[in-house]
N, C-alpha and C positions, 0 to 999 in steps of 0.2 A: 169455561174449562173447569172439569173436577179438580180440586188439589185432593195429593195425596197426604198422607198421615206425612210425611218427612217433609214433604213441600210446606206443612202448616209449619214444623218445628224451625227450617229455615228461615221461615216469613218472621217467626216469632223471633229467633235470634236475631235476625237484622232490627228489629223493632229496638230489643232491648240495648242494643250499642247506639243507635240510632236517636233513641230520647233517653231524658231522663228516666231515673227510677219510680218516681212519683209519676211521672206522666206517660210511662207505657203501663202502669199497674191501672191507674184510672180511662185508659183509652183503648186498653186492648179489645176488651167486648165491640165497641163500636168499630173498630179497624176491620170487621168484619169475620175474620179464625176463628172464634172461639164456639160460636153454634155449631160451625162443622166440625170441632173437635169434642162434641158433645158426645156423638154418636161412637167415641174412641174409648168410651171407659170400660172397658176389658184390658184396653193396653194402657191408656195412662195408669202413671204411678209404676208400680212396679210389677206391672206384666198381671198380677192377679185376676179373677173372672170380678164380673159386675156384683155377684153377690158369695163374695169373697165370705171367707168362714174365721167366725170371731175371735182365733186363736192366731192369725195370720199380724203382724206386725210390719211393714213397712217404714223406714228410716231414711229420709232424703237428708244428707249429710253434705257439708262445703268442705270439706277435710281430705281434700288433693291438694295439697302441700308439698314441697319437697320431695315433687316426682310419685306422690304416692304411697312416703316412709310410713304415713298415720294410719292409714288403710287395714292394715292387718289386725293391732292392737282393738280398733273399733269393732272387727267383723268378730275378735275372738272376745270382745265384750259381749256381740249382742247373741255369740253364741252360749256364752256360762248364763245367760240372762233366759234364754231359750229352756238351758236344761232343768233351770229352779222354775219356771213356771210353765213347763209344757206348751211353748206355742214355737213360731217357726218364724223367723226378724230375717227381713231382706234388708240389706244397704246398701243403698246406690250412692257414689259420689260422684257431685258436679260442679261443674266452673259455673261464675258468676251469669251471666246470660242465658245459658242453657238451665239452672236451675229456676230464674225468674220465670222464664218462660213456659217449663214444663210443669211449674205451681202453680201457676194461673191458668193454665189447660185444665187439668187436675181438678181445682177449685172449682170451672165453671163447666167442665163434667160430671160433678159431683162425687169424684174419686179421689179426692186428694189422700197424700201417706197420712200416716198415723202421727208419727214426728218429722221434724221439720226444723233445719239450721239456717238460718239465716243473718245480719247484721241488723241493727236495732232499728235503721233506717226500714230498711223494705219491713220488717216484723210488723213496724208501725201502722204501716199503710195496710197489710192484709190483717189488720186489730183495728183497723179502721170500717174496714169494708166489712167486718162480723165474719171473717173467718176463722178465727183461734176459740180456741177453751179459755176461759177465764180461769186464769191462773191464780187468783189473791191466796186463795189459801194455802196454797204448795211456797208460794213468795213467803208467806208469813212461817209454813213449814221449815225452809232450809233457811229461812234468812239470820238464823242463830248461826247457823256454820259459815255466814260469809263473812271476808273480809267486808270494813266498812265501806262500798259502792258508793259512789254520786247516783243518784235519783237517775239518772240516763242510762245507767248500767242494764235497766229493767227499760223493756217495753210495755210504757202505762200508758192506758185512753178512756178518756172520761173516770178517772177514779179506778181503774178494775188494772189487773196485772196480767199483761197477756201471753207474756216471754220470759222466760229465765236467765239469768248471766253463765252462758259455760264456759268460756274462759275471754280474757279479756287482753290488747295490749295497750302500752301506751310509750312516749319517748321520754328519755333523758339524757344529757347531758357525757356522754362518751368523753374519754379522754388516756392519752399517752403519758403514764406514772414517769416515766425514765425520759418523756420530751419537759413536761412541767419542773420535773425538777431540776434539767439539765438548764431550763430556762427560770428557774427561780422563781416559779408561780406559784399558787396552789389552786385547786379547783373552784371557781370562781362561787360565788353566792347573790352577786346583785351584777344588777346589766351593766355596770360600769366598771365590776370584777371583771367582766367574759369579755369585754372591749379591752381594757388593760393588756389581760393572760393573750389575747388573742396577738394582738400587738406586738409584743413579746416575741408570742413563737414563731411569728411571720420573719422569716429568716432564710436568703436563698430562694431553693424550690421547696422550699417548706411553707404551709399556710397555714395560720393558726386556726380558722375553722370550717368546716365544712357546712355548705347550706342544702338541702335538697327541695329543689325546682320542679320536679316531676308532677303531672299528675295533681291527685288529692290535697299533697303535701303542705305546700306554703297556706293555704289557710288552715290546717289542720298544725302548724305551728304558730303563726303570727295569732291568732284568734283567741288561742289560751293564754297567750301572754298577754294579750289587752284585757283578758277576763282578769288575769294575776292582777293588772294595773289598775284595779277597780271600775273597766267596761266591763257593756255588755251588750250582746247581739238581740238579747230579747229580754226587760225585765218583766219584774215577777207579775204584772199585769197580764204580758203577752206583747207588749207596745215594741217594737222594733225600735232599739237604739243607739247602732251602731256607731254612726256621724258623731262620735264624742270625743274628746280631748284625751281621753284614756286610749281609747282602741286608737288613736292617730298615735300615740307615741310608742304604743305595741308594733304599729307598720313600720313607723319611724327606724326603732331600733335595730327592727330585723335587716331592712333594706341596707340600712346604712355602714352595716357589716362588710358589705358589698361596696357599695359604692362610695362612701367616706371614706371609712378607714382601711379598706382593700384589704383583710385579712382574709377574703375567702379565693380560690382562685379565679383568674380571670373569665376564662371559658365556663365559671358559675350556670350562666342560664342556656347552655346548650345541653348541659350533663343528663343524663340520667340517675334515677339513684343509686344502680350501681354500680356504677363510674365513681359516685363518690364515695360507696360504698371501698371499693378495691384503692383509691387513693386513701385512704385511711389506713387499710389492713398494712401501705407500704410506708406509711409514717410521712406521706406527705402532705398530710393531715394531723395535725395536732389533737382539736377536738372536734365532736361530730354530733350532733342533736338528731337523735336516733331511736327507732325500739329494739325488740329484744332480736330481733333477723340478724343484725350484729353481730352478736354472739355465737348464732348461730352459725354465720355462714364462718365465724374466724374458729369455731370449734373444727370447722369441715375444711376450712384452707389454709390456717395457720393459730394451729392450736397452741402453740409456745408464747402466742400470744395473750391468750387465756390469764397469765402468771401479772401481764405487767398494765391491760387494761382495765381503768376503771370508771365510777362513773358519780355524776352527782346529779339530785333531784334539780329541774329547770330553774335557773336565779330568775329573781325577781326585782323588778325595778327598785321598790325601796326595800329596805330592811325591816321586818313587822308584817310584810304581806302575805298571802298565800302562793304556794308556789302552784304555778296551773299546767297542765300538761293535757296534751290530745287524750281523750278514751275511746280506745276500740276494740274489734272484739268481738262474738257471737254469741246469741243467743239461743237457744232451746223453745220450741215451741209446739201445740200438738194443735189439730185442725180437727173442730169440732164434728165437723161432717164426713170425717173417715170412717171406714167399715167399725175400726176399733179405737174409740179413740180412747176408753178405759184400757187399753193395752199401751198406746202409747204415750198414756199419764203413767204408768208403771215406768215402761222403760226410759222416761225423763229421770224420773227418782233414781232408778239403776244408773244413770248415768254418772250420781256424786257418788259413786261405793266409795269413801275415803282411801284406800290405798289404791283402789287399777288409777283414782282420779289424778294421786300423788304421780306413780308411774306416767301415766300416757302427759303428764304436762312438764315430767321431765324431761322425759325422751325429746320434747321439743328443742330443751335446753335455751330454754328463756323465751323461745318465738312465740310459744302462747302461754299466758299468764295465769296464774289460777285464782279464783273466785275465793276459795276455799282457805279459810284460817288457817288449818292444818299442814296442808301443802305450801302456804306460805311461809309456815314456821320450820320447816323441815331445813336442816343444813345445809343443801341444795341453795337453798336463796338465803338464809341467813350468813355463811358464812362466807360468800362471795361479794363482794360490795357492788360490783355492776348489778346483780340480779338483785340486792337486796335494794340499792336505789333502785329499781324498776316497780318494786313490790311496794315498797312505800310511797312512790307517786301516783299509784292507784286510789290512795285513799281520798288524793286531792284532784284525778286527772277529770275531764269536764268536757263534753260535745258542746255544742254550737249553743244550746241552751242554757250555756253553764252552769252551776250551783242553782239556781233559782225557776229554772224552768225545764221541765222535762221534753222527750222527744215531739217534732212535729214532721207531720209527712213532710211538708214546705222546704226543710230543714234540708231533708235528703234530697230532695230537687235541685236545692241551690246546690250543694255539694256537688251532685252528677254534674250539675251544668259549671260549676269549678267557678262560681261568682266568688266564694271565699276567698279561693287562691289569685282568682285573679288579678287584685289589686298588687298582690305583694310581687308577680309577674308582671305587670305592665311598669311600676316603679325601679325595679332591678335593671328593667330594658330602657329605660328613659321614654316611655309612651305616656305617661302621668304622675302627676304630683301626688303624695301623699294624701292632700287633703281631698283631691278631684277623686282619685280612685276609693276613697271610703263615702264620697259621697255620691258616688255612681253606684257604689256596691249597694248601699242602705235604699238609693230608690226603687232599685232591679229588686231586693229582696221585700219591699213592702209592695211593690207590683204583684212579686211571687205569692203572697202570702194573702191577697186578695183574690188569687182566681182559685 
């Protein structure tokens, strides 16, 4: 049976929910779609002819957010961007599957867009396969206007820079100014502060903290605070070393939140996040280990809140340590083998104009973070303490490689396939011990990191 051009993009979507992100980017060719999407490069990318004219720009964007709010601000960028250089910028925005899928179509019709948004994970893997421009010089370019990034912020392979940071997020430490002080705390600073304060507010149908279970999340929390605790998921060799006494009492403390000292609510691992998200907004949540969506959504549903939340950078087990938080977030990248790919090196740079960059990362109002010195020093986040702990946890916040090792495709696999989170999930539900579920996780990931 022929497929059609839509039958391939269904095929392709089912794939992408279906496997990980490492393992539908490395298995798509062989699954069979991609040769008969070869013959599609007039339509892949953004509708252009096969031999598109070199003033034409193409902009495949992740920036459907909030229904769509970011949409305009970008299209009316890459239109002033349009009028100072004569050419003509399409942008298309898409969800996470339907963009993997239609950039690997793309790629292996030899139409790929010009730019290209993606998360440092997937960035990785298409700077793996030799489909990006080598970025080093533009990194060394802007990297005087960046805040100071962890090495993950940037998608690096084999030495060369192949992605940019456009804006990034990460969590901290939320909290209720008028519950803390009603309850005689103050914002905690070390794990045995946030067990105490937690303690405390647990009062009634009030809990002092909120955990989120969902998804990504629990190893995108428990993991940076075994790196705070001096682990690590992979040192500076590359040697997978999770199975250590550090990253055990990172599990430790999270879980234990939960099932020791009960300060989180009961129904914990059915929630979604934002279930816990809206128990917070109604104060039956004390504090809440969070990003900047928070703000957002309490700007959009109960702004008078705004006045009385606030926040501090993630405690750390001892006192002296660094304090470690998730980094996430998107990068910028341009695809060498687009019709233009010197237009879409232009319109990367157009991207940091320092004021639209100020603008469009406040309009978000903290949900995405800026890269950019400038925009971090703006009053906007200085003079807000939630948003300014958000900005200073950037300078410490850490992926799965932490401090010491930069991104690997492997990385992004375990994530999709949720082996991170999954210890700190089996331990909350009572399926595994601490020490069993870190040492199931480190065999699954050195399995991973061998194929």
């Amino acid at each position: 049976m022929t497929r059609t051009s839509s039958m391939l993009w269904e095929e392709a979507d089912r794939m992408a929910v279906r496997r990980s992100r490492r393992a539908f980017v490395k298995d798509a060719i062989a699954l069979g779609f991609m040769p008969a999407v070869a013959g599609l490069a007039g339509t892949v990318g953004s509708g252009r002819a096969e031999a598109a004219a070199p003033s034409h720009i193409s902009f495949w964007s992740r920036e459907n957010f909030n229904n769509g709010a970011r949409e305009p601000l970008l299209k009316d960028h890459a239109a002033a961007f349009d009028r100072a250089h004569g050419t003509t910028t399409d942008v298309q925005f898409m969800v996470f599957q339907e963009s993997i899928a239609k950039m690997l179509a793309a790629i292996t019709a030899g139409n790929p867009p010009e730019l290209g948004e993606q998360g440092p994970d997937v960035g990785t893997q298409f700077a793996a396969s030799g489909a990006l421009m080598d970025l080093t010089a533009v990194a060394r370019e802007l990297g005087g206007t960046f805040l100071p990034l962890q090495r993950d912020a940037y998608v690096t392979y084999q030495g060369k820079v192949y992605a940019i940071p456009w804006y990034n997020e990460t969590r901290v430490l939320f909290y209720h100014r008028d519950l803390l002080d009603r309850a005689g705390v103050r914002p905690p600073t070390t794990w045995a502060e946030w067990i105490a304060a937690a303690q405390k507010l647990t009062t009634g149908d009030q809990y002092g903290c909120g955990i989120a279970v969902e998804g990504t999340w629990p190893g995108q929390m428990w993991i940076p605070l075994g790196i705070s605790n001096g682990g690590r998921v992979i040192d500076k060799t590359g040697k997978i070393v999770s199975d250590s006494p550090a990253m055990r009492e990172g599990l430790q403390f999270v879980t234990d939140l939960y099932l020791k000292y009960k300060v989180a609510p009961p129904a914990t691992p059915t929630y979604k996040n934002n279930d816990v998200v809206q128990l917070f907004l109604l104060k039956k949540i004390a504090m809440f280990w969070y990003n900047g969506d928070l703000l957002q959504t309490i700007e959009q549903q109960a702004p008078t809140l705004l006045q009385t939340v606030g926040a501090t950078i993630t405690p750390v087990n001892h006192a002296g340590q660094t304090s470690r938080s998730f980094l996430g977030g998107f990068d910028l990248f341009v695809f060498q083998k687009s019709a233009n790919p010197q237009g879409g090196l232009q319109l990367l740079r157009w991207m940091y104009d320092p004021a639209w960059y100020t603008q469009y990362v406040v309009t978000t109002a903290a949900s995405a973070l800026p890269v950019v010195k400038a925009t971090a020093n703006t009053s906007f986040f200085q003079q807000n303490d939630a948003r300014k702990a958000l900005v200073t946890q950037l300078a410490t916040a850490v992926r799965y490689g932490g401090p010491d090792w930069g991104n690997t495709p492997w990385t992004g696999e375990a994530e999709g396939k949720l082996l991170f989170s999954q210890p700190m999930v089996d331990v909350i539900n009572g399926k595994r011990s601490v020490d069993q579920a870190i040492t199931d996780m480190t065999a699954a990931l050195k399995a991973l990191a061998k194929q």
